[in-house]
C-alpha positions as CSV (number, residue, x, y, z in Angstrom):
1,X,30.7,140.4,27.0
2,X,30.4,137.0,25.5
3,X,28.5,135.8,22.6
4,X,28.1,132.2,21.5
5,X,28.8,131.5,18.0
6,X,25.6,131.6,15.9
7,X,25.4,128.0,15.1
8,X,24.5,127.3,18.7
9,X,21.1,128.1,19.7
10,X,18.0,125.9,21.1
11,X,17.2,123.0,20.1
12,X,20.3,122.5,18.4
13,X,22.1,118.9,17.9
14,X,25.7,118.4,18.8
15,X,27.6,115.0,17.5
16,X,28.0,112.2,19.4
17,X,30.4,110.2,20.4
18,X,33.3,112.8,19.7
19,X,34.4,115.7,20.9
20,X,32.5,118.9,20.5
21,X,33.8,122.0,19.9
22,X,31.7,125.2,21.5
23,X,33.0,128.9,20.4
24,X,32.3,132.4,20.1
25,X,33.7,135.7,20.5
26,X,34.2,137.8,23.5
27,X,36.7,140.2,25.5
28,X,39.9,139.6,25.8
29,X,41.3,137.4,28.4
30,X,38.2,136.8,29.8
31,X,37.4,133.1,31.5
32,X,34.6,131.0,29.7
33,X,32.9,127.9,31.4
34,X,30.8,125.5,29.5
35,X,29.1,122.9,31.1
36,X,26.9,120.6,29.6
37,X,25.5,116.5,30.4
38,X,27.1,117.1,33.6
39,X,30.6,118.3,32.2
40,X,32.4,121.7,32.7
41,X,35.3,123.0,30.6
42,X,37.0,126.0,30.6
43,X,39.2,128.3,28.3
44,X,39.8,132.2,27.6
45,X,39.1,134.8,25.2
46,X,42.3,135.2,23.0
47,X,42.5,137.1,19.5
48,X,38.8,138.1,20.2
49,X,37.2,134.5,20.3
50,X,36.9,131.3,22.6
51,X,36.9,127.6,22.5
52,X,36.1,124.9,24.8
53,X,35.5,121.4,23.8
54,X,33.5,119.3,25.6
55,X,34.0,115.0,25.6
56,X,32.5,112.9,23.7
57,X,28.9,112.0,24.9
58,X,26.8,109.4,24.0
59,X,23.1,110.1,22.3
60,X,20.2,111.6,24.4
61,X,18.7,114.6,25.8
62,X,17.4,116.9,26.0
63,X,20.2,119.1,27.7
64,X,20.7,122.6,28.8
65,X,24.2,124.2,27.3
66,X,25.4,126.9,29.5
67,X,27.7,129.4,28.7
68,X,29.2,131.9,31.8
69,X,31.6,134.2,32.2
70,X,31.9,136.3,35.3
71,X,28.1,137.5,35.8
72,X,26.9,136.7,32.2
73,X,25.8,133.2,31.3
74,X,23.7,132.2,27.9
75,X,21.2,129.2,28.7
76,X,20.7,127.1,25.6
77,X,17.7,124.6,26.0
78,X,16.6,121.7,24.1
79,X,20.1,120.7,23.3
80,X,20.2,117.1,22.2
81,X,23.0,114.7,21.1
82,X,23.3,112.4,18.3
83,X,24.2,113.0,14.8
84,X,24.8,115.9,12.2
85,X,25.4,116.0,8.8
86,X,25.6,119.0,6.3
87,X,23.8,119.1,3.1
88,X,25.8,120.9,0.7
89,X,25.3,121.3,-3.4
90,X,23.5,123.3,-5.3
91,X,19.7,123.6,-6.2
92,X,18.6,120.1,-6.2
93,X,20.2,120.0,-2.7
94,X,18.3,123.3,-2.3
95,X,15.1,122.1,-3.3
96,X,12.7,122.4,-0.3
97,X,10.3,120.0,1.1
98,X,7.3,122.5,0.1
99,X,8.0,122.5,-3.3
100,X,9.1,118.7,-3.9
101,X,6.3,116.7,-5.4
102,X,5.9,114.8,-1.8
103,X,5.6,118.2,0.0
104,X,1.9,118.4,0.0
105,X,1.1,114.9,1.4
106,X,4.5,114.8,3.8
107,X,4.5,118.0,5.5
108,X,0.9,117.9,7.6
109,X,2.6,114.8,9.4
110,X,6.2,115.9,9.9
111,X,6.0,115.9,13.3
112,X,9.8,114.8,14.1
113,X,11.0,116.6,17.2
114,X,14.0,114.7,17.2
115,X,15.0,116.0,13.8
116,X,16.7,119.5,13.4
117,X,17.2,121.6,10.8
118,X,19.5,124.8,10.8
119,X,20.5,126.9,6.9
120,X,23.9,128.7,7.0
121,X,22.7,132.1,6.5
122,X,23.3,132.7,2.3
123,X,26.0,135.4,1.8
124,X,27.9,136.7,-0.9
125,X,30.4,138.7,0.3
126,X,30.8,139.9,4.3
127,X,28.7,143.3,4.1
128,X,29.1,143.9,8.0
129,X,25.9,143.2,8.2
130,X,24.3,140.5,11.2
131,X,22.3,137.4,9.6
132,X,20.7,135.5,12.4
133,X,19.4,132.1,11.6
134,X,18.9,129.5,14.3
135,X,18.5,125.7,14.7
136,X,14.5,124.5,14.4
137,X,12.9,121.4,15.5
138,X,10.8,119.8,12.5
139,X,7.3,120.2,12.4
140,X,4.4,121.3,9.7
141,X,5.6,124.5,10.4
142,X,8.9,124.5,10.2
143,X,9.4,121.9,7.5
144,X,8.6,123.4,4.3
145,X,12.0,125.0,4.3
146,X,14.1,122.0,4.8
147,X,16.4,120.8,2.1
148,X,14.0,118.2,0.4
149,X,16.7,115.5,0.0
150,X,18.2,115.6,3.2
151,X,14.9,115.8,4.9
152,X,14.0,112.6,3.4
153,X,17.6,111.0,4.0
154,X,17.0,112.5,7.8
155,X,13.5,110.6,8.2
156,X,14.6,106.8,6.5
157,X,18.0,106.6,8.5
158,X,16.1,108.1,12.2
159,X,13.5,105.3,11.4
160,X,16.5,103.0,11.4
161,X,18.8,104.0,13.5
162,X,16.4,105.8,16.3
163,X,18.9,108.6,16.9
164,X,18.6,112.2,16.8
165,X,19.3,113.9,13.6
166,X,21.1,117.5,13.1
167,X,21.2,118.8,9.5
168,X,22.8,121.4,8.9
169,X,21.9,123.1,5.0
170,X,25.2,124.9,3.4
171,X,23.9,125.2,-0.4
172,X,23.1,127.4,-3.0
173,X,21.6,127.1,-6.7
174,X,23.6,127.7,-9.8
175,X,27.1,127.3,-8.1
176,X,29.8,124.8,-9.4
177,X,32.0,123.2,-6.8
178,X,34.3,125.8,-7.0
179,X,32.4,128.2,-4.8
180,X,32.7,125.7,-2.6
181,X,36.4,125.3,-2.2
182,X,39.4,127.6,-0.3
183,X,41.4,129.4,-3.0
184,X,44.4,127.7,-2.4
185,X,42.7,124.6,-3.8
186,X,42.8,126.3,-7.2
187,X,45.2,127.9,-7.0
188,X,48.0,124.9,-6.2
189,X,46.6,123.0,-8.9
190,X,48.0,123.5,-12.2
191,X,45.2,121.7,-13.8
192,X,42.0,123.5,-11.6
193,X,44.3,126.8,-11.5
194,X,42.0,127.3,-15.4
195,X,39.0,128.0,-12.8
196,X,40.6,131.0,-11.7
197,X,41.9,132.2,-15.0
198,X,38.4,132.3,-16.4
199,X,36.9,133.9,-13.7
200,X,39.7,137.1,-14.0
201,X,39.2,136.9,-17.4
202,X,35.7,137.7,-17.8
203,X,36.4,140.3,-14.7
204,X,39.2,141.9,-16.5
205,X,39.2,145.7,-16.4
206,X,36.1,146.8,-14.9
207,X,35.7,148.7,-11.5
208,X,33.0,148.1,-9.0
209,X,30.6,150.7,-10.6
210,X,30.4,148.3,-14.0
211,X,29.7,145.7,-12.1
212,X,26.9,147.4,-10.1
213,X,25.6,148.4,-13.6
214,X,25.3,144.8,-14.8
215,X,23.7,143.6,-11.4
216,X,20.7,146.2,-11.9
217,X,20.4,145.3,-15.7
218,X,19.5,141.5,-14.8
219,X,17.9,142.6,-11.7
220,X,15.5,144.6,-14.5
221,X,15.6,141.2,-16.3
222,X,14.1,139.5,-13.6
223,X,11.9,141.7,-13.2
224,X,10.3,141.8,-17.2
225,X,10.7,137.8,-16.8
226,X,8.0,137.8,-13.9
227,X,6.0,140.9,-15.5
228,X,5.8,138.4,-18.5
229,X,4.5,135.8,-16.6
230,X,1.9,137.6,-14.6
231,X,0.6,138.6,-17.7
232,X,0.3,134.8,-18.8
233,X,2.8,134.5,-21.4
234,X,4.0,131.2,-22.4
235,X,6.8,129.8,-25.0
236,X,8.5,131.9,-27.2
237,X,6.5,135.3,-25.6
238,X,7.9,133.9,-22.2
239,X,11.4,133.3,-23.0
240,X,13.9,131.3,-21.1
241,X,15.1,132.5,-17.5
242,X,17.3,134.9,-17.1
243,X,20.9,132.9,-16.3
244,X,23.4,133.3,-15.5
245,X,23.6,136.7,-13.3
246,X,26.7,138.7,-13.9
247,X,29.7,137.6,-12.6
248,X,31.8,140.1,-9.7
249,X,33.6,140.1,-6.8
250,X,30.8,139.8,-4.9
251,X,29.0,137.3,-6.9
252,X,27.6,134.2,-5.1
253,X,28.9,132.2,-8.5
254,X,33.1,133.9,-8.0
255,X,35.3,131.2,-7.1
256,X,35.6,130.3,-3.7
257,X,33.3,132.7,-2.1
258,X,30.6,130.5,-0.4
259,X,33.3,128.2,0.6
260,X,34.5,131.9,2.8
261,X,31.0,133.1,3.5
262,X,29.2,130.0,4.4
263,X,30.7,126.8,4.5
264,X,33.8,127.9,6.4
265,X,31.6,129.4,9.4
266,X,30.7,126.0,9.6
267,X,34.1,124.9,11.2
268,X,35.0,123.2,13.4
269,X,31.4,121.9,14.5
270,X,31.3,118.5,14.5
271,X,29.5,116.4,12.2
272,X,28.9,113.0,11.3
273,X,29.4,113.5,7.6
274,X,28.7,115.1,4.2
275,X,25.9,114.8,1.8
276,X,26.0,116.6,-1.4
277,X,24.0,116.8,-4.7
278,X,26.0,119.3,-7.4
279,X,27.8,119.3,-10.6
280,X,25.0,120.5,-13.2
281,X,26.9,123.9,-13.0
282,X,30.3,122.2,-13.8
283,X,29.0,120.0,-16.8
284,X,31.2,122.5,-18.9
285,X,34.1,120.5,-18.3
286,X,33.0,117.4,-16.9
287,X,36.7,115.7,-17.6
288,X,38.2,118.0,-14.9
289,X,35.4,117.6,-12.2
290,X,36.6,114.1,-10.6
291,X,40.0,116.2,-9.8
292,X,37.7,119.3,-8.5
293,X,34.8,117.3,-6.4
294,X,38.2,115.1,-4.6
295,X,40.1,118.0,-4.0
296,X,37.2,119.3,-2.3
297,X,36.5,116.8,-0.2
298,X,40.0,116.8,0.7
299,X,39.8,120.4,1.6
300,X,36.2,119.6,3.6
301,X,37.8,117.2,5.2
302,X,41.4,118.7,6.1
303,X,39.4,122.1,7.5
304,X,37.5,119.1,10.7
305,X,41.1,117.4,10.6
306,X,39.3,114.2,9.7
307,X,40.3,112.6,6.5
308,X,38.3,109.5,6.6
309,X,34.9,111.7,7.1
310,X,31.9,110.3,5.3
311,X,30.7,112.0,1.9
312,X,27.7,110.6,0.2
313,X,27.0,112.3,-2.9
314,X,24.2,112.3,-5.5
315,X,25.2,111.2,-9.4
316,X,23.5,113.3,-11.8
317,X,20.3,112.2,-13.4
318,X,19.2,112.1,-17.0
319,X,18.4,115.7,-18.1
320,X,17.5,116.4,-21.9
321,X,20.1,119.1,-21.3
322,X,17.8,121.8,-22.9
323,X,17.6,120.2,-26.6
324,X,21.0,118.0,-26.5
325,X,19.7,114.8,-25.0
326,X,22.0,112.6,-27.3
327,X,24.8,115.0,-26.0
328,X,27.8,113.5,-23.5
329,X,28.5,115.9,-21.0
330,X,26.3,114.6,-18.3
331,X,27.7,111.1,-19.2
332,X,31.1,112.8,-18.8
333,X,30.1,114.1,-15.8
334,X,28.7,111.4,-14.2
335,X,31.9,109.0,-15.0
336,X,33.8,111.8,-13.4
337,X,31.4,111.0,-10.2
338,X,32.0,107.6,-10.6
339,X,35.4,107.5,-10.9
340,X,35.5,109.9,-7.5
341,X,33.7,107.3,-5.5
342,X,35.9,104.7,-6.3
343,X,39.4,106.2,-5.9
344,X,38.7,108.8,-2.7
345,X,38.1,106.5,0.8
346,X,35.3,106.9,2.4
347,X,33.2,108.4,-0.3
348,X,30.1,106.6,-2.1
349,X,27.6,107.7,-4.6
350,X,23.7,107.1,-5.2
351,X,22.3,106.4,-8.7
352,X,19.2,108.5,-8.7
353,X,19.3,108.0,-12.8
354,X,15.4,106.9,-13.5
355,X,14.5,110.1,-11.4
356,X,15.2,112.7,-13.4
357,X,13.4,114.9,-16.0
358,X,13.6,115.2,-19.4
359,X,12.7,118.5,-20.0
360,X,13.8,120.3,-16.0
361,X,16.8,119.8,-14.7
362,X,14.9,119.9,-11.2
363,X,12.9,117.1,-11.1
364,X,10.8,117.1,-7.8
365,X,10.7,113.6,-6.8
366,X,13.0,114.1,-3.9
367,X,11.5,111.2,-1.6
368,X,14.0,108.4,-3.5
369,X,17.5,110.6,-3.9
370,X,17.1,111.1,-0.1
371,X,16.2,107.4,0.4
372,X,19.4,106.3,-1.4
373,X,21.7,108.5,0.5
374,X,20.3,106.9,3.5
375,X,20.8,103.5,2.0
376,X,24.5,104.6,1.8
377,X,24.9,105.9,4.9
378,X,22.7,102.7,6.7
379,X,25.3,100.4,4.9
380,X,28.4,102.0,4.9
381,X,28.2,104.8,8.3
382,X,26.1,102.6,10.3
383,X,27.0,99.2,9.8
384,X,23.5,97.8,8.8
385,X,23.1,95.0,6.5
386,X,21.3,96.9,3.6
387,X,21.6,96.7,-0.4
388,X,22.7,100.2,-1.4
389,X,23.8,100.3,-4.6
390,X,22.8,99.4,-8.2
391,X,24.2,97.3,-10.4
392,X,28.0,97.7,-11.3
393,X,29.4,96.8,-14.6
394,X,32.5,94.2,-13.5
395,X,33.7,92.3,-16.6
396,X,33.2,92.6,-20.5
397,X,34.0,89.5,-23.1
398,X,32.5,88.1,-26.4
399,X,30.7,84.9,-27.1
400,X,30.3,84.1,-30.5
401,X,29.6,87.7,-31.5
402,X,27.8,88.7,-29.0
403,X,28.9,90.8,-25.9
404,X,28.5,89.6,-22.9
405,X,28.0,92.2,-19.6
406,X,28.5,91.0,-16.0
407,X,27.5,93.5,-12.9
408,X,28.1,92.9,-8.8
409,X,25.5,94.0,-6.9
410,X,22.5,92.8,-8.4
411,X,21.2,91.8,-5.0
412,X,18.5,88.8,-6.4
413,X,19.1,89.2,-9.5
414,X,19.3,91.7,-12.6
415,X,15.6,93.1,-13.8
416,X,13.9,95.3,-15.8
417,X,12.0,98.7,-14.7
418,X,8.7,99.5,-16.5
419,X,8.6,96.1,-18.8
420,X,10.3,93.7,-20.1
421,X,12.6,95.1,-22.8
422,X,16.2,96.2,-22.1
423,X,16.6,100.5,-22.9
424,X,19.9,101.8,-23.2
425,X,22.5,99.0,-24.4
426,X,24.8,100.4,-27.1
427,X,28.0,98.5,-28.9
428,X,30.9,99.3,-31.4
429,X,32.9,98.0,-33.3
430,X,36.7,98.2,-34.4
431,X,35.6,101.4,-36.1
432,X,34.6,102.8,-33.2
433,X,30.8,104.1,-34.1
434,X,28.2,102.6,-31.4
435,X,25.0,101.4,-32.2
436,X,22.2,100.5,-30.1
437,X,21.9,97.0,-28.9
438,X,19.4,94.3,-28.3
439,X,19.7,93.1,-24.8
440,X,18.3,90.4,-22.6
441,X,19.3,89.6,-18.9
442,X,21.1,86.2,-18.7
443,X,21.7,84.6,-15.7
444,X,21.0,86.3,-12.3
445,X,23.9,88.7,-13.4
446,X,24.6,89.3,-16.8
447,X,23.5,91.2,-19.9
448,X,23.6,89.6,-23.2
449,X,24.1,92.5,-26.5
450,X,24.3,92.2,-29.7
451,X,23.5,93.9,-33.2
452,X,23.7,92.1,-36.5
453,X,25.5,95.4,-38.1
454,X,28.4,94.4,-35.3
455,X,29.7,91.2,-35.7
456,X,32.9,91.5,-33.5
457,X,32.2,94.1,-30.4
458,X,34.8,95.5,-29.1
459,X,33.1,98.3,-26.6
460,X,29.8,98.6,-24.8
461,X,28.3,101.5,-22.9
462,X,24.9,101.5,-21.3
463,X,23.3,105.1,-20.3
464,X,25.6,107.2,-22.2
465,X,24.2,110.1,-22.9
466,X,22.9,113.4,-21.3
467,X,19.2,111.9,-21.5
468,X,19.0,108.2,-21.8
469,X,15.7,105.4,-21.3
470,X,18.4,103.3,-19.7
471,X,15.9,100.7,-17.6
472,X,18.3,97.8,-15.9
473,X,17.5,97.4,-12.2
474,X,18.7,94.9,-9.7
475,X,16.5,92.7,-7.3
476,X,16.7,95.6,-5.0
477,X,14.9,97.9,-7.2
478,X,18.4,100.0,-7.2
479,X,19.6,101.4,-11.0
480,X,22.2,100.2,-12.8
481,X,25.3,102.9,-12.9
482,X,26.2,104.0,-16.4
483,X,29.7,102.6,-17.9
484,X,31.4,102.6,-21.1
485,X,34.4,100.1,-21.4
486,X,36.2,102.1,-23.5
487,X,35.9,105.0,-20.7
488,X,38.8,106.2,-18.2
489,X,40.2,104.1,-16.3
């Protein structure tokens, strides 16, 4: 008996314009026919599985997928071909349409039957046990659960492009991009292999049964923490949230083990791209993530034998960091995002910097990250003529004491968001200490600093901190990416 891999159901989307691979698992040696749009392809069970791959097709539907062998055949209806991109990440990926802050008013009308949404089921650790999930067509019923951002990234490039949309949601809160990687990845690396050395440290001699022991302490936790707040506590009586949960071999949080329970089920079906919003969890050493987030998209990329695939990604926003706003590991982090985009092909980020929150570092405006991917992938993926990008610092010199910033991208010109003075401007000196500058835009593209306590400037950096008021805009309404000049390079 044949069964058809989980990922392909009704209503599903398949990619267009490449070939598409179809598997599952049966008997052995027994013949498989797919036929689909009019093609038919065969192969054989071998090693327990099967895979036929049907040609590339152009967009449309709706199809019926069939599936036979011998007597059996598995009708899949509602098939439909255009594009599909997974939406990986962590929480703010996550985040669902019902609980962004544009849930309420968006979801009555989310009538988009040529959008799809399908979640890799979330596992920690392969329990033998069967986790069904199954591709839906969005609707006020079915929306709610989509990934927030890539709903909204769905809806703006559909409304350009007018082609069906697959999304496929591979995510989880709280993991670092390390769960998201094969273990070889670390493990060649002499500089990421300190990923897995931590890990086995804090694991170091304890068996199974310690480990279950720790789960059903913070379990109890959890519990107390929702007790207090049914009871109405607030602040100090509250607490904070129990985090992290203990760390074990079957912890969603181990190394590499999403990357083997979810992301890798998701090969070899063919997609369009990537889009990706992490790196909160990984702000611990934000000077090693460029080398983690590229080796990952190498390793995404090398497991679909496509190196040039498309990967749009999310730069952090400001976050107060839970009391260290003035702190620089977001500002690490974010350079080390930065510096990824620039040096790894086919790989651009979105400043979603004036959308963050203070005070949670899961802001619910989710309509504008989503937007901005799309802006990328409008611009970059489809061709369009489109301003996607902020303002990017380009050169740095001194005018009679005065620093003077020039950006590309400023589409019309630089402006201001929310008034008319300049936020987050700081210089230094040959002593290296930075103080904050006065600013004003000069020209259509530069930034004029200065500070009568610096009289030579050697170094300028604009947004860099954890939580910063940063404000410069270009005509497009797009945010200026935080620099330092004295930064990497």
């Amino acid at each position: 008996m044949i069964r058809a891999d989980a990922l392909f159901s009704d209503h599903m989307v398949l990619q267009r314009s490449k070939e598409v691979p179809i598997w599952g698992t049966g008997s052995e040696g027994e013949r498989v026919t797919v036929e689909c749009a009019g093609f038919q392809v065969g192969t054989e069970v071998a090693d327990g599985g099967w895979k036929a791959v049907l040609p590339p097709q152009e967009a449309g539907g709706p199809y019926e997928l069939r599936i036979l062998s011998g007597e059996q055949t598995i009708v899949l209806r509602d098939v439909w071909f255009g594009d599909v991109w997974l939406a990986g990440g962590q929480s703010n990926m996550e985040w669902s349409l019902a609980d962004s802050v544009e849930g309420p008013r968006e979801i009555p009308f989310a009538l988009l039957d040529n959008l799809r949404y399908y979640q890799v089921p979330k596992i920690t650790y392969e329990d033998g046990v069967d986790h069904p999930s199954s591709w839906v067509v969005c609707a006020p019923d079915t929306a709610p659960v989509f990934s927030a951002v890539a709903y909204f990234f769905a809806k703006r490039v559909m409304e350009e492009e007018h082609v069906p949309i697959g999304l496929i949601g591979c995510n989880w809160g709280g993991t670092s991009a390390t769960c998201w990687v094969g273990e070889q990845v670390l493990q060649n690396d002499p500089e990421l292999r300190v990923y897995l050395d931590d890990y086995q440290e804090k694991i170091r001699g304890r068996g199974m049964s310690d480990f279950e022991e720790a789960e059903q302490r913070y379990v109890q936790t959890i519990e107390d923490y929702n007790d207090r707040i049914g009871r109405g506590l607030t602040g100090d009586q509250l607490g904070d949230y129990p985090w992290p949960p203990p760390l074990h071999p079957r912890s969603f949080l181990r190394p590499n083990g999403l990357y083997e329970t979810m992301l890798r089920k998701t090969v070899p079906y063919s997609i369009r791209g990537f889009l990706y919003y992490q790196g909160e969890s990984d702000a611990d050493k934000p000077l090693l993530y460029e080398r983690l987030l590229s080796k990952m998209i190498e390793n995404w990329r090398e497991d679909r034998h496509d190196p040039q695939l498309p990967f749009l990604f999310v730069q952090l926003p400001v976050f107060g960091c839970d009391g260290d706003p003035d702190g620089d590991n977001w500002a690490l982090l974010r350079e080390s995002q930065w510096l990824t985009s620039r040096r790894v092909p086919n790989v651009w980020v979105a400043a979603a910097w004036e959308h963050g929150d203070k005070d949670d570092i899961h802001p619910v405006n989710k309509k504008p990250v989503g937007d901005r991917l799309a802006l990328l992938a409008l611009e970059h993926v489809y061709g369009r003529e489109t301003v996607s990008s902020g303002p990017v610092m380009t050169e740095f010199h001194k005018e009679q004491g005065r620093a003077i910033v020039r950006f590309a991208q400023v589409a019309d010109g630089l402006g201001i968001r929310g008034g008319d003075t300049l936020f987050g401007f700081e210089i230094a000196g040959d002593d290296g200490v930075f103080s904050q500058a006065q600013a004003v835009i000069q020209g259509a593209d530069a930034v004029q600093l200065w500070n009568e306590q610096v009289t030579d400037p050697v170094a300028v950096r604009y947004g860099w901190s954890n939580y910063s008021e940063g404000n410069l805009m270009n005509g497009a309404g797009l945010p200026a990416f935080p620099f330092r000049t004295n930064g990497r390079s």
